[in-house]
MARMAR-420973 format. One record per residue (C-alpha): z, x, y; residue number from 1. Coordinates in nm, 4 decimals. Last residue first. Example, Ala and Ser with C-alpha at 12.3 -4.5 7.8 and 13.67 -1.06 7.14 Angstrom:
2
0.7140, 1.3670, -0.1060, 2
0.7800, 1.2300, -0.4500, 1
This chain:
325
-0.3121, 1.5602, -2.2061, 325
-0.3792, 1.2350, -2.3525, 324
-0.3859, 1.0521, -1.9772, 323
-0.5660, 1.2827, -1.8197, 322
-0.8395, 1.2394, -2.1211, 321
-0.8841, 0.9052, -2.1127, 320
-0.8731, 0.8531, -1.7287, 319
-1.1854, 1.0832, -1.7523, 318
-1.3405, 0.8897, -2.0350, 317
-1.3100, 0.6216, -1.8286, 316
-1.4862, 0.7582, -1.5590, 315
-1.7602, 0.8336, -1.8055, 314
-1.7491, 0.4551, -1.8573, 313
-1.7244, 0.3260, -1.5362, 312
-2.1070, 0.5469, -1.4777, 311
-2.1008, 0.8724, -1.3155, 310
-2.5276, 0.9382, -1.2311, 309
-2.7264, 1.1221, -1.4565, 308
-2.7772, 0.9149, -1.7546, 307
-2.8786, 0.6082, -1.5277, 306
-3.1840, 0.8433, -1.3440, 305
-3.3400, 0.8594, -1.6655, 304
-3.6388, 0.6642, -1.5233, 303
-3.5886, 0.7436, -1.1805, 302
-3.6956, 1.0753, -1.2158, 301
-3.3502, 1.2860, -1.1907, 300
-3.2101, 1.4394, -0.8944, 299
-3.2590, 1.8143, -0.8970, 298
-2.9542, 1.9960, -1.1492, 297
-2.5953, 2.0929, -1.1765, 296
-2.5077, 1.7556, -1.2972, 295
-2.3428, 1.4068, -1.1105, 294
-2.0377, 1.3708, -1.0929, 293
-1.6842, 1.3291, -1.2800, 292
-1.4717, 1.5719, -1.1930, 291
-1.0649, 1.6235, -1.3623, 290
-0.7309, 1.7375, -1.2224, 289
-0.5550, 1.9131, -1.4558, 288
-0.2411, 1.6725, -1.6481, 287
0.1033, 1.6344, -1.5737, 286
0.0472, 1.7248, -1.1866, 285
0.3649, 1.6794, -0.9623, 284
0.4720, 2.0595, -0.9597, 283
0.0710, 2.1386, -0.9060, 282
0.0675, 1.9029, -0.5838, 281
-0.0152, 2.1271, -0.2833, 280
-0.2155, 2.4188, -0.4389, 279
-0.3495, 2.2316, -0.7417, 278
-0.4312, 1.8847, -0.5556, 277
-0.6150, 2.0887, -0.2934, 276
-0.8520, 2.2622, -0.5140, 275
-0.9060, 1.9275, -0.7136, 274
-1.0006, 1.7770, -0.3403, 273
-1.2366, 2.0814, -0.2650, 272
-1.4526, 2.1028, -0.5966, 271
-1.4193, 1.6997, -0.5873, 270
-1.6304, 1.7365, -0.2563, 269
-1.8541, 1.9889, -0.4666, 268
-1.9330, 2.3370, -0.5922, 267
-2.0260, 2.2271, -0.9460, 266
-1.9640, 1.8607, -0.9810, 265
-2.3311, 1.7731, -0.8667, 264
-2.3389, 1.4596, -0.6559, 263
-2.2248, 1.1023, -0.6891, 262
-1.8377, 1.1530, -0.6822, 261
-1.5687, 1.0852, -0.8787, 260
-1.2671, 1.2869, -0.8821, 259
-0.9989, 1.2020, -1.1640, 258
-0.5908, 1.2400, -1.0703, 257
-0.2966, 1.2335, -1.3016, 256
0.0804, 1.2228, -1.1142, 255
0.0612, 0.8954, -1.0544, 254
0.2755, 0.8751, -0.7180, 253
0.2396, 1.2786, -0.6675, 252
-0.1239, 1.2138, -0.6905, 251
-0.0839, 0.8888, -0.4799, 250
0.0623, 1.0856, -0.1695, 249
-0.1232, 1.4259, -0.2252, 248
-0.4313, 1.1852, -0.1578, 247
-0.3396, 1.0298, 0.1284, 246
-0.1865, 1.3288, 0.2555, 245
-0.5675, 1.5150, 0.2622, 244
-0.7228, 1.2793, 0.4410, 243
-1.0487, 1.4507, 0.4855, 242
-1.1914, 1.5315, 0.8485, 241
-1.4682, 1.5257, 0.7244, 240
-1.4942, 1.3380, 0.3722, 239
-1.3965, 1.0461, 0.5546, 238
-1.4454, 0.6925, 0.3721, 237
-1.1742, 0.8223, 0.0897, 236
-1.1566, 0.5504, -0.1168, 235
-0.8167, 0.5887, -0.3159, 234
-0.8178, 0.3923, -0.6472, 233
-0.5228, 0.3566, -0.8063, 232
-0.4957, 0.3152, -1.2231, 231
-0.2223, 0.1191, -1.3857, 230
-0.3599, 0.1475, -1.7857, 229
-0.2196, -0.1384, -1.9827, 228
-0.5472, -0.1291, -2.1870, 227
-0.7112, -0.4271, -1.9884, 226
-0.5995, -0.1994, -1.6860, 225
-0.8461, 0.0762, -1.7689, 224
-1.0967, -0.1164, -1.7971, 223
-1.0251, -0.2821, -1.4044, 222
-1.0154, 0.1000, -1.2886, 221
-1.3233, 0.2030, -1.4407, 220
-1.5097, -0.1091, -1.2137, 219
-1.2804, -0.0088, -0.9192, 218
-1.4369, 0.3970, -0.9938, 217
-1.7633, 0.2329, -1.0008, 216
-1.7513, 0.0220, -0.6620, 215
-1.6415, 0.3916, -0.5202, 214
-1.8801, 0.5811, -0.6333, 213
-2.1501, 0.4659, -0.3903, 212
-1.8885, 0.5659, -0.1194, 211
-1.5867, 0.7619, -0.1558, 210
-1.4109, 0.8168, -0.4571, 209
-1.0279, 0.9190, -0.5646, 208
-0.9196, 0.7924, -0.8805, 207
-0.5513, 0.7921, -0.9298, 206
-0.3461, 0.7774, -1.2692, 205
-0.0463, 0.5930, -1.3973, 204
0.1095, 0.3776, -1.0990, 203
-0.1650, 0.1796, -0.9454, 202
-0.2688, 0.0358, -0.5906, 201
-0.6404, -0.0595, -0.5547, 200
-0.8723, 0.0240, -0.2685, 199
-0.6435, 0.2566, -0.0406, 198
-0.8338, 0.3149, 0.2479, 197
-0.8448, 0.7013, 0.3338, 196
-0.8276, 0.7649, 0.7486, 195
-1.0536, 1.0751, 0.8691, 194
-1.2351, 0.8535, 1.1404, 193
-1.0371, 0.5446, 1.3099, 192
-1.2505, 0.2168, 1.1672, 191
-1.2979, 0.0993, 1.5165, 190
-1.3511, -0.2956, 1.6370, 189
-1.6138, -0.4952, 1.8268, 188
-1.5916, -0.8736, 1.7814, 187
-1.7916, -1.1034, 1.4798, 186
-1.4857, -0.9714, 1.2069, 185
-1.6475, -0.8785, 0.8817, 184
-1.6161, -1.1180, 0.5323, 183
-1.7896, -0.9678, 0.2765, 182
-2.1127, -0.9737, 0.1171, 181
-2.2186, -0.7581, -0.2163, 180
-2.5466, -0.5246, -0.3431, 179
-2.7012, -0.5412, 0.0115, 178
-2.7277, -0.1834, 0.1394, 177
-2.4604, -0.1108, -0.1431, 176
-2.7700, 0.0797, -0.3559, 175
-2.8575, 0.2609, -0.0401, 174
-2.4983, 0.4434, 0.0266, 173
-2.4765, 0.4694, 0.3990, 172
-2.3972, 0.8173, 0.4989, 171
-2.2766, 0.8467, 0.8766, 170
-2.3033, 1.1974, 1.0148, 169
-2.0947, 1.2587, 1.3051, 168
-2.1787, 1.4765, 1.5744, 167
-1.8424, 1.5283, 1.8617, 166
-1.7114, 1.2882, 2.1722, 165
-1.6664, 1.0551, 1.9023, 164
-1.7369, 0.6190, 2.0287, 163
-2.0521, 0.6200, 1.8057, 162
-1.8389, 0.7250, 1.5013, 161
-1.6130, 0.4776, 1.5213, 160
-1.8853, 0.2158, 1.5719, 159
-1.9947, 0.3400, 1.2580, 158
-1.6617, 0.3792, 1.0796, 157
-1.6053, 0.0138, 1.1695, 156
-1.9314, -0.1434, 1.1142, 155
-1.9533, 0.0424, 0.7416, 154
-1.6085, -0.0364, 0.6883, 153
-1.6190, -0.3945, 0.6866, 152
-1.9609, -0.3865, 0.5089, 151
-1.7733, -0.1605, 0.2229, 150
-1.8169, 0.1850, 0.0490, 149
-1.8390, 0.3610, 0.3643, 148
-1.9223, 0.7238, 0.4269, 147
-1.8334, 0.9540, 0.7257, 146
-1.8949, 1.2734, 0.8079, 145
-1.8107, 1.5008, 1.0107, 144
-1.9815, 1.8084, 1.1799, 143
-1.7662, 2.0915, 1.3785, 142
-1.6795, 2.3459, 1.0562, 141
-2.0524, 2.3180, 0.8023, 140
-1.9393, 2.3896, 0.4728, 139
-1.8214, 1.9795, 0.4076, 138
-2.1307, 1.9111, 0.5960, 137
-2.2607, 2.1009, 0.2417, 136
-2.0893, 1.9438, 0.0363, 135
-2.1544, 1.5660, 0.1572, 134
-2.5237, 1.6567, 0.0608, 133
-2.6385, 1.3519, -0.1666, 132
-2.9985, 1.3736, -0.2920, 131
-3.1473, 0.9521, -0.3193, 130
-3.4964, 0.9987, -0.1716, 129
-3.5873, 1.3568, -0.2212, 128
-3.7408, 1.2364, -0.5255, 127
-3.8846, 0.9349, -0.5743, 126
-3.6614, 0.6137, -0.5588, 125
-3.5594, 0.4147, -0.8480, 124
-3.2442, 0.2689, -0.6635, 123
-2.9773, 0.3580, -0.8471, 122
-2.9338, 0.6947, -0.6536, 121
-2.7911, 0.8121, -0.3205, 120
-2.8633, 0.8459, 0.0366, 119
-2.8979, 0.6306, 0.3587, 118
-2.8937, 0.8704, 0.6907, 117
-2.7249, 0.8151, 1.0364, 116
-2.6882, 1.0568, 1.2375, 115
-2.4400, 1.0014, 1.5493, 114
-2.4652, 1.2801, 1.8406, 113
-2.1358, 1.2822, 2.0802, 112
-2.2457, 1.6551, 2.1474, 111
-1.9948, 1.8158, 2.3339, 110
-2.0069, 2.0500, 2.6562, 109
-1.7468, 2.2740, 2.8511, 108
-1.5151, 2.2979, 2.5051, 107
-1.5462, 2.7042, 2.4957, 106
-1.9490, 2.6496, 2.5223, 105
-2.0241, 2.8338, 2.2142, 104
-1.7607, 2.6149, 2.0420, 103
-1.8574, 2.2588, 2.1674, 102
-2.1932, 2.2964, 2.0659, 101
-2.1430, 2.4788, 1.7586, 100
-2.2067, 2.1750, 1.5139, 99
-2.4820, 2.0577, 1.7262, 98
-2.6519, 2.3816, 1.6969, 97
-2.6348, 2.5980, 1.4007, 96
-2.6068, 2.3434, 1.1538, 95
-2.7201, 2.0181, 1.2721, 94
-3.0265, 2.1591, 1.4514, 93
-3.0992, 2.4171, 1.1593, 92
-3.0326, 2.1110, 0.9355, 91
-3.3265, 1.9015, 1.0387, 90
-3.6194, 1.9766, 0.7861, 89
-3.2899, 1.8906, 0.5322, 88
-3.2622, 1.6124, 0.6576, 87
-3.4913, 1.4379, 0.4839, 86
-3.2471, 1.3973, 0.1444, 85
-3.0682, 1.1766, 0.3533, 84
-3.2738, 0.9272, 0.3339, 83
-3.4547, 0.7833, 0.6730, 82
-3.3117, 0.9588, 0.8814, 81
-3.2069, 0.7352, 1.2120, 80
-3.0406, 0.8982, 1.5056, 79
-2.7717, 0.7272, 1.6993, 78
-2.8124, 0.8656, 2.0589, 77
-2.4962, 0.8621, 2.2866, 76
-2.6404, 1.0211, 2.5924, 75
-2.4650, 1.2380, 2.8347, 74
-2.6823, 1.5437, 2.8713, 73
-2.5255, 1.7204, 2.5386, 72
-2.6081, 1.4074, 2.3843, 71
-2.9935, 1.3353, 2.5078, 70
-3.0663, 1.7020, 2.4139, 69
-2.8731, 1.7277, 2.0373, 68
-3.1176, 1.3640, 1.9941, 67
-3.4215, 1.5611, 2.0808, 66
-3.3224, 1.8361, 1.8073, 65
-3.2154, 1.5147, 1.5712, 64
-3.5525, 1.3639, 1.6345, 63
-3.7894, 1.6724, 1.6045, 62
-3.6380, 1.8589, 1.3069, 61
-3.6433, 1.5107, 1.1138, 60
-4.0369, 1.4716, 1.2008, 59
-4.2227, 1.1910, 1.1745, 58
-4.2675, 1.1026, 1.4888, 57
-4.0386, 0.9137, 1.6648, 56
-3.9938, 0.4946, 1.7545, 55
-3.7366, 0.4875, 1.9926, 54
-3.4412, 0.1799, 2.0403, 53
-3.3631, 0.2128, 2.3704, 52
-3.6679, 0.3072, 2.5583, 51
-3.8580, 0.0990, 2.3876, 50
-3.7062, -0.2425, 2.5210, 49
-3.2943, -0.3339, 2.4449, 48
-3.3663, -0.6888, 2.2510, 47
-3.6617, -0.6528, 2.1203, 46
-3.6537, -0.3395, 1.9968, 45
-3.2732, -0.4003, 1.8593, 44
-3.4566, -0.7198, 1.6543, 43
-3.3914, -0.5086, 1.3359, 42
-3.2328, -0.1719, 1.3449, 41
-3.0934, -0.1653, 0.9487, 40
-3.3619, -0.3181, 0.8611, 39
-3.3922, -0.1027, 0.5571, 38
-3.7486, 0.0779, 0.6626, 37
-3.6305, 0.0564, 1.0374, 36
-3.6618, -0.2905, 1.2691, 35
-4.0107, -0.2658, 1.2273, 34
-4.0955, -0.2194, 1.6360, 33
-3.8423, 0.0365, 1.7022, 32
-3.6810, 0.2503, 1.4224, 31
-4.0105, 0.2833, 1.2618, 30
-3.9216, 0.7094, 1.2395, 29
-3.6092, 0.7668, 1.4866, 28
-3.4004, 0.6530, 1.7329, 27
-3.1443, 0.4653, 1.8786, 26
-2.9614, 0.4388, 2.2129, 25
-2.6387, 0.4270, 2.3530, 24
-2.6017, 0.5194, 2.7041, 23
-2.6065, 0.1189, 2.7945, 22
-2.2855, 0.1254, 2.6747, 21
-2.1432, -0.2399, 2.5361, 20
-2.4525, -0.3878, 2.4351, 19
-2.5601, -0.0976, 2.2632, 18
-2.2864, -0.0868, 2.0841, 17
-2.2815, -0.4429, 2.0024, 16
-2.6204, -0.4138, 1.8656, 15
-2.5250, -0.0952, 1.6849, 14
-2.2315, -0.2571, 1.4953, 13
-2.4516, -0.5817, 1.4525, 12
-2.7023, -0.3838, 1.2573, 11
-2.4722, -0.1581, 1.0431, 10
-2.2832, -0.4950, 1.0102, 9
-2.6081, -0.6909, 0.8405, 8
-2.6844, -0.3586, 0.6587, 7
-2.3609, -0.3568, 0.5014, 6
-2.4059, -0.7383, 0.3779, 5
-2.1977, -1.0001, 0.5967, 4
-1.9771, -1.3153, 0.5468, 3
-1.9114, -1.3884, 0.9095, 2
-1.5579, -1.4144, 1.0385, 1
């Protein structure tokens, strides 16, 4: 096995993919010749000719729309946005079509659409460039979404996601683009979608995270334990479908349960998951659940961008608090 950065497997994940199906293409703004703004497409021009790997306009409405097309036709495009805070010039095409597809036609078509989209903070990025919208796919019934908080998983969940008969957003957290390496198998292999990893076992409270919070919530987590805190850490990697029984598992386990997640707390992800732990788990709960995330504002500028986002020690606050209750 290779030691690999997340955008290294992205790009061998959709190289093999490619290889494998010649009805998998990508596409999307400097997808083509530069390899994509990340290089998360690099050499795929090359390899598979322009009418595999598509440079667009610029213009998210356009590509996705075009990308619905190709699917419901028997394509399997992997559209590029370039943050996710773009797509929002493309959600009337995520929203009220490729999300329906397989609805308003009573199952006779699907859309096996992938959309792929980098998002989050920590980067210094302008605005628009780091928003994180996992809510509102959550809102959206026929989209999922995927996020991975590892290279291993991001080739996985990707290829995963490629082989879905329905649209599947894949977030890839920016600041993990090439924060760590790990070691990822060279063949072709399937994270299966709505599957939680658990990242660290623990007896006395569980964090659940997914993506960019995820490296924080382990960092909270190894605090924690210098105090004689046991603390799991559940990374969810599908927010849609969500595996609900992996967390009611560790909950009743720990009985104490923190949400971390990048965006605002107010009708969030963690919004959902603390909803779930209360109706399925109250009689196991010795403490409420509690949110860390970001605030109920726009992004930040970049330069205060650090007080905004959930840091390990705001998580350990969190795992404070449960814990005194």
């Amino acid at each position: 096995m290779a030691r690999m950065t997340m955008i290294q497997a992205i790009n061998q994940a959709l190289a093999q993919a490619m290889e494998a199906d010649d009805r998998v293409l990508v596409m999307g703004e400097d997808v083509g010749r530069n390899g994509g703004v990340f290089r998360a497409t690099d050499k795929l021009y090359d390899r598979f000719g322009p009418e595999r790997a598509i440079d667009t306009p610029l213009a998210e409405g356009g590509i996705v729309g075009t990308a619905i097309g190709m699917a419901v036709y028997g394509l399997r495009p992997v559209a590029e946005i370039q943050f996710m805070g773009f797509t929002y010039q493309a959600f009337s095409q995520l929203v009220a079509q490729a999300a329906r597809i397989r609805y308003r036609s009573l199952g006779q078509y699907t859309c096996p659409l992938v959309v792929r989209a980098p998002y989050g903070g920590g980067v210094r990025a302008l605005e628009l460039h780091s928003d994180t919208l996992e809510a509102r796919v959550l809102h959206t019934p026929g989209l999922k979404f995927v996020t991975p908080a590892t290279p291993r998983d991001a080739k996985g969940l990707l290829l995963a996601a490629i082989d879905d008969p329905d649209p599947v957003i894949v977030a890839e957290p920016l600041r993990l683009y090439r924060s760590h390496r790990e070691e990822v198998p060279e063949e072709r292999y399937t994270v299966p979608i709505g599957k939680a990893r658990l990242a660290r076992e623990g007896s006395d409270v569980t964090l659940v995270a997914w993506g960019s919070q995820v490296p924080t919530a382990l960092e909270a987590a190894e605090a924690a334990e210098a105090d004689g805190v046991s603390v799991e850490v559940i990374d969810l990697r599908t927010i849609v479908p969500m595996d609900q029984e992996a967390i009611l598992a560790s909950v009743r386990k720990t009985h104490r349960v923190v949400i971390v997640q990048e965006a605002p707390v107010i009708g969030g992800v963690g919004a959902e998951i603390a909803a779930l732990v209360s109706e399925r788990a109250i009689l196991s709960l010795e403490a409420p659940p509690l949110r860390v995330g970001g605030y109920d504002m726009p992004y930040p500028p970049s330069a205060i961008e650090e007080q905004y986002l959930p840091s390990p020690e705001r998580v350990r606050q969190a795992i404070d608090r449960v814990l005194a209750f």
